[in-house]
N, C-alpha and C positions, 0 to 999 in steps of 0.2 A: 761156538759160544752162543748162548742167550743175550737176548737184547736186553735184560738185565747187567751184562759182562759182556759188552763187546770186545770183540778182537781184538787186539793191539802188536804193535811192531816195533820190533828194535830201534831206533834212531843211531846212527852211524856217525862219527866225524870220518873227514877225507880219507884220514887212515884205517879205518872199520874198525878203529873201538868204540863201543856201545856210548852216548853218550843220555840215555833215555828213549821213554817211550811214548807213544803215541798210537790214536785209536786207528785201525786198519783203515776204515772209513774215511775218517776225516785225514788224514797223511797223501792219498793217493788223490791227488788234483791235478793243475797243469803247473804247479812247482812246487809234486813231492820231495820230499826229504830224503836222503840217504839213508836206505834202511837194510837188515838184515834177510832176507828170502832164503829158499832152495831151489833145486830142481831135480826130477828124479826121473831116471828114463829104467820102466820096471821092461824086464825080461824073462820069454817064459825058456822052459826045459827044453824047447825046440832052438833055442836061438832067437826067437821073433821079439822084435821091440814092440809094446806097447804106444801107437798116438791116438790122441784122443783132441776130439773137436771139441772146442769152446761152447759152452749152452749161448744161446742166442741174449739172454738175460747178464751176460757178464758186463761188469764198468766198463773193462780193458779188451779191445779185439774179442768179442763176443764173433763166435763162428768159425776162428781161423783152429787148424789145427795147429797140435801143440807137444811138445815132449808130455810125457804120462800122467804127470803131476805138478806142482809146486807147490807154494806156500810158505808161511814166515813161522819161525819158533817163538813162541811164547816168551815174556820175559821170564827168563831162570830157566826156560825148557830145554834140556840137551837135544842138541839137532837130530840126532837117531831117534830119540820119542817123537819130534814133531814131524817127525817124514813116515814115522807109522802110525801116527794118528790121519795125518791128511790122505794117508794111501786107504784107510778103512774109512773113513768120511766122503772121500773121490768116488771109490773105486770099489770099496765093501770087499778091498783084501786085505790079508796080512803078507810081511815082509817074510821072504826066507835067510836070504841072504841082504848085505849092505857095503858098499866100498865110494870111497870120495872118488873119481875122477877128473875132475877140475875143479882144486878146491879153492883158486883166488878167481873164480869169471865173476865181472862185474859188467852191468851195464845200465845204461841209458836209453828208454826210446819211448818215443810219443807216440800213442794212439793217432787216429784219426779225428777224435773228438778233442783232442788235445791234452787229455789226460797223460800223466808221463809213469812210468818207469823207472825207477832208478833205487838197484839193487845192488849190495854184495850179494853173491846169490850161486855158493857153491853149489857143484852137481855133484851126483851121486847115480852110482847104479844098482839094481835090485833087481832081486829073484823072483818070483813066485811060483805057487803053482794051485793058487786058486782063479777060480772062475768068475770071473770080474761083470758086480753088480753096480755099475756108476748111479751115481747121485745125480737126478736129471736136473739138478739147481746149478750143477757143475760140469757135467758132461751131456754134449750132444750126442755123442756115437763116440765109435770106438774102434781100432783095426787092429790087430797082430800082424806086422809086416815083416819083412827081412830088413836088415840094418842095411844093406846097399840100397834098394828100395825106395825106402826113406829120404837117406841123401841126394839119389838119383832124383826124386820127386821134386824137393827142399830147393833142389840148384834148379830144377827147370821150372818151378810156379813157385817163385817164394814168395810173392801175394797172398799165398795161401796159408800160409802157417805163420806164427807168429817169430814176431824176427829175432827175440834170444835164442830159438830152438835151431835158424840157419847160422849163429853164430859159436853155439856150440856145438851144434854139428861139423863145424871148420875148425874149431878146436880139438872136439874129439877125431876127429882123420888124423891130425897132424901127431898125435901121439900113439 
């Protein structure tokens, strides 16, 4: 979005029906609002999952690694366009494939700075098979791992990565 049209996010009641919107910016403080997100862990033809480090310039956990993507839909945006617009905005790919995997994970969590977190914020997983030009406003680096890998890393340094990504990772084992 242009700083003409900033970004904006769904507003959630307890039960995640939309109850309005609000600007991305100004919603994400140290008592954001309940709002709509995603998250998307992309996968290539080999098997290998997609994590990508946080650019150092982000609000929230700036540096930690993270599932592939995320991001919030537009008001009136279907969640399948807003997961492939933020994957060619991230990441300079396109989607091949798309499927929900945990499609009620919500949570809660507070930065270091005290800024907070607080998403519905179904996952999803995805295909590709391009070759991945991140946006260095949004990504620091980037790895192609194995899915055990991941987990294995997630459970022994989860300092390191951002904490909905070891809570979906324990969601996605358990399924």
């Amino acid at each position: 979005m242009s700083p003409q049209h900033p970004e904006q996010v769904v507003l959630l009641d307890n039960d995640a029906n939309p109850i309005g919107v609000a600007g991305k910016v100004e919603v994400h403080t140290t008592d954001t609002a309940l709002h709509l997100a995603f998250s998307c862990h992309v996968y290539n033809a080999l098997g290998q999952v997609l994590v990508t480090r946080r650019a150092l310039s982000k609000l929230t956990w700036p540096g930690v690694w993270t599932n592939s993507f995320c991001g919030h839909p537009a008001p009136d945006e279907a969640m399948d366009d807003a997961i492939r617009r933020r994957a060619e905005f991230e990441l300079g790919i396109t989607i091949d494939s798309l499927e929900i995997v945990l499609p009620d994970f919500r949570y809660r969590a507070v930065d270091a700075t005290g800024i907070v977190e607080n998403e519905v914020c179904p996952v999803f997983r995805a295909v590709t098979s391009d070759v991945v030009t991140p946006n260095p406003a949004e990504v620091a680096e980037f790895a192609w791992v194995a899915p055990e890998a991941l987990h294995d890393a997630a459970a022994a340094a989860p300092y390191a990565f951002s904490p909905w990504l070891g809570w979906q990772l324990s969601q996605l084992a358990a399924i």
